[in-house]
C-alpha positions in Angstrom: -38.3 -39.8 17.8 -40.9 -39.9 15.0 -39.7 -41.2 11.8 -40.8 -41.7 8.3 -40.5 -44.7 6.0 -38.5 -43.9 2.8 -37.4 -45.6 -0.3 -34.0 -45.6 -1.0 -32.8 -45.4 -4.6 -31.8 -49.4 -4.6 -35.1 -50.0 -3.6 -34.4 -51.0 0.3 -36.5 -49.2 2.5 -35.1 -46.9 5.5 -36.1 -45.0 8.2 -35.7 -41.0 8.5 -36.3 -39.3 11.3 -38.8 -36.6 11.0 -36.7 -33.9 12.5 -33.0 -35.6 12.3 -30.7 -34.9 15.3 -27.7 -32.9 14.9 -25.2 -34.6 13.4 -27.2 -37.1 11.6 -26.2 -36.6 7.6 -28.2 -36.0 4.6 -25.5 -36.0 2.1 -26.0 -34.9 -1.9 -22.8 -33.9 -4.3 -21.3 -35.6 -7.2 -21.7 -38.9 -6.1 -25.2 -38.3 -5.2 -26.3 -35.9 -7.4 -29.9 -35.6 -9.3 -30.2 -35.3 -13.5 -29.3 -31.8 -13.8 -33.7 -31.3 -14.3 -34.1 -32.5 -10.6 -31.8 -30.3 -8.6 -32.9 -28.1 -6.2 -32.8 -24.7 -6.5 -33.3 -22.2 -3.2 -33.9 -19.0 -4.3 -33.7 -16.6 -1.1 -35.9 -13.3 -2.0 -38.7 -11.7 -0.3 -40.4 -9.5 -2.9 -43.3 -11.5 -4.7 -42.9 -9.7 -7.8 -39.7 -10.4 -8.3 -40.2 -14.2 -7.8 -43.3 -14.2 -9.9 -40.8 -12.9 -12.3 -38.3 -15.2 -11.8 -40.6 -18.1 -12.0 -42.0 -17.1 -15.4 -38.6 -16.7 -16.1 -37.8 -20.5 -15.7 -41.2 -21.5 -17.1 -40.0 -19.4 -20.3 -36.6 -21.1 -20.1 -37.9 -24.4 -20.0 -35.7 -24.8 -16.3 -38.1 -27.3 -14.6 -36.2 -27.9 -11.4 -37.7 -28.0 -7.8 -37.2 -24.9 -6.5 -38.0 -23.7 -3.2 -38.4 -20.7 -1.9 -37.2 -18.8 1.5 -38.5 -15.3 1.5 -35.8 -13.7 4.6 -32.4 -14.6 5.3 -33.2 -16.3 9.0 -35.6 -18.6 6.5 -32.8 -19.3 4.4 -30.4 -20.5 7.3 -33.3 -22.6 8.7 -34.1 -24.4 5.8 -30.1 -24.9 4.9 -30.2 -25.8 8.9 -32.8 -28.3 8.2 -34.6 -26.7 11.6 -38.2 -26.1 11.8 -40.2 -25.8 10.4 -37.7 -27.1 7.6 -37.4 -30.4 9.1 -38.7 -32.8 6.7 -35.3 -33.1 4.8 -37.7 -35.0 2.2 -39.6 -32.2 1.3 -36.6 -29.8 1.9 -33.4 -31.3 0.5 -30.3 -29.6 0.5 -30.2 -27.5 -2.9 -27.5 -27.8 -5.6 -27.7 -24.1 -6.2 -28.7 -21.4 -4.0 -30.3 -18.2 -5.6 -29.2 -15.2 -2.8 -30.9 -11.8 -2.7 -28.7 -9.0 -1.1 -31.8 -6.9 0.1 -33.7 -8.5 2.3 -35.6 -8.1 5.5 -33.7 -8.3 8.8 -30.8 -10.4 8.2 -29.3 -9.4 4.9 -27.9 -11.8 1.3 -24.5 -11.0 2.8 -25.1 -12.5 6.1 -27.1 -15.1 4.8 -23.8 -15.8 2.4 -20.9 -15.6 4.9 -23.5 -18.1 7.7 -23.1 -20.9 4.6 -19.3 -20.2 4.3 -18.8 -20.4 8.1 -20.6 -24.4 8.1 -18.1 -27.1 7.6 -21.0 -29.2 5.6 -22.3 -26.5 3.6 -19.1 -24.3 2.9 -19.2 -25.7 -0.9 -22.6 -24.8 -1.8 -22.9 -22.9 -5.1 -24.8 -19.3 -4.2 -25.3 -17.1 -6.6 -26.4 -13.3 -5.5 -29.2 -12.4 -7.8 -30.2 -8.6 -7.6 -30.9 -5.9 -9.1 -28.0 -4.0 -7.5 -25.5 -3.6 -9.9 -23.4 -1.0 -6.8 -19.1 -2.1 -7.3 -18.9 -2.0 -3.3 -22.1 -4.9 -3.4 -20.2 -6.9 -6.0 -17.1 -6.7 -3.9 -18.5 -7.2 -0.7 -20.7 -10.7 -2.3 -17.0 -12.4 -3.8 -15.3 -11.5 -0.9 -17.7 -12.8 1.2 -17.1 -16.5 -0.8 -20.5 -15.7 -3.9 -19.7 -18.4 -6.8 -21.2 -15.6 -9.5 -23.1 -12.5 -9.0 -25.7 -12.1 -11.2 -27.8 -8.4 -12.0 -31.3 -8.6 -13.2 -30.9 -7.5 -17.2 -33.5 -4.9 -18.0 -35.9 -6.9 -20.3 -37.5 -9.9 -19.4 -36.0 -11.9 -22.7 -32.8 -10.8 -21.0 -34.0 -12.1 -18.0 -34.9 -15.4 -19.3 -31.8 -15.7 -21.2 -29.6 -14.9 -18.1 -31.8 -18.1 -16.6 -30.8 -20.3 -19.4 -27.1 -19.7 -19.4 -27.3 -20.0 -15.7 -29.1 -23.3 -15.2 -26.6 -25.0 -18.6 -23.6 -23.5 -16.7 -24.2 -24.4 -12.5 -26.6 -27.1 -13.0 -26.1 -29.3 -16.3 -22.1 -28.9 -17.0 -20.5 -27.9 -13.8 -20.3 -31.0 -11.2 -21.7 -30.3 -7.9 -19.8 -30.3 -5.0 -20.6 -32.6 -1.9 -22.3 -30.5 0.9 -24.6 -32.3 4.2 -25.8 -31.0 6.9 -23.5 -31.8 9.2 -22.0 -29.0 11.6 
């Protein structure tokens, strides 16, 4: 197994596999948790206007957290997975926040949302559906299918960018994390 040197926050060096083997645990949560600036943000959505959008968004909100980017729900599951080619769980740590479209291409927001809710290490993560849907039977369909908050895209980008700030102060600088791995 190839592995990679890291450095742990203490300073003590350690050994992570490359591609860790099922079971092995990266952990983050409350006790773990980044400054509210350093948490990761996935943001599930495959239309590149809409994340060119949302990334002026956060540049306009001042949000300046990592956020990476999965672009169809089978994506989104593999990086969560930490399966190829989302291996590196350096590069591709577990998010504290998960930004869920409910269009996409093949396997839907939904589907992607009730995979996370069925994974005994994941089953806490914050998601948030953010669409432009604002349909009753979609709303229903994302709480009942375990969404945190479902979010519409305001008409206006100021809108837009205020809708980011009140979302990032809210899920990631005053409400505590909860402890998710990715351990089956």
């Amino acid at each position: 197994m190839d592995a990679t040197t890291q450095q742990g926050i203490s300073g003590d060096e350690y050994l992570l596999p490359a591609c860790p083997a099922p079971g092995f645990l990266i952990i983050m949560g409350s006790a773990f948790s980044p400054m509210p600036h350093r948490a990761v943000i996935l943001v599930v959505e495959d239309d590149d206007n809409n994340l060119l959008l949302l990334r002026h968004a956060f540049e306009q909100a001042g949000i300046v957290n990592p956020v990476q980017i999965a672009t169809t729900g089978e994506a989104a599951i593999a990086y969560l997975g930490g399966t190829s080619p989302y291996c590196d769980w350096i590069q591709f740590p577990l998010p504290s926040m998960v930004l869920l479209d409910v269009k996409l291409p093949g396997m839907d927001g939904f589907e992607v949302l009730r995979w996370i809710r069925q994974q005994s290490g994941l089953r806490t993560l914050r998601v948030a559906m953010l669409t432009s849907s604002d349909f009753d039977q979609d709303i229903t369909t994302a709480y009942e299918a375990g969404a945190n908050a479902f979010l519409t895209k305001p008409l206006g980008f100021d809108n837009f960018v205020q809708m980011m700030r009140v979302f990032h102060a809210h899920w990631l600088e005053f409400a505590q994390a909860p402890t998710v791995s990715r351990a089956g």
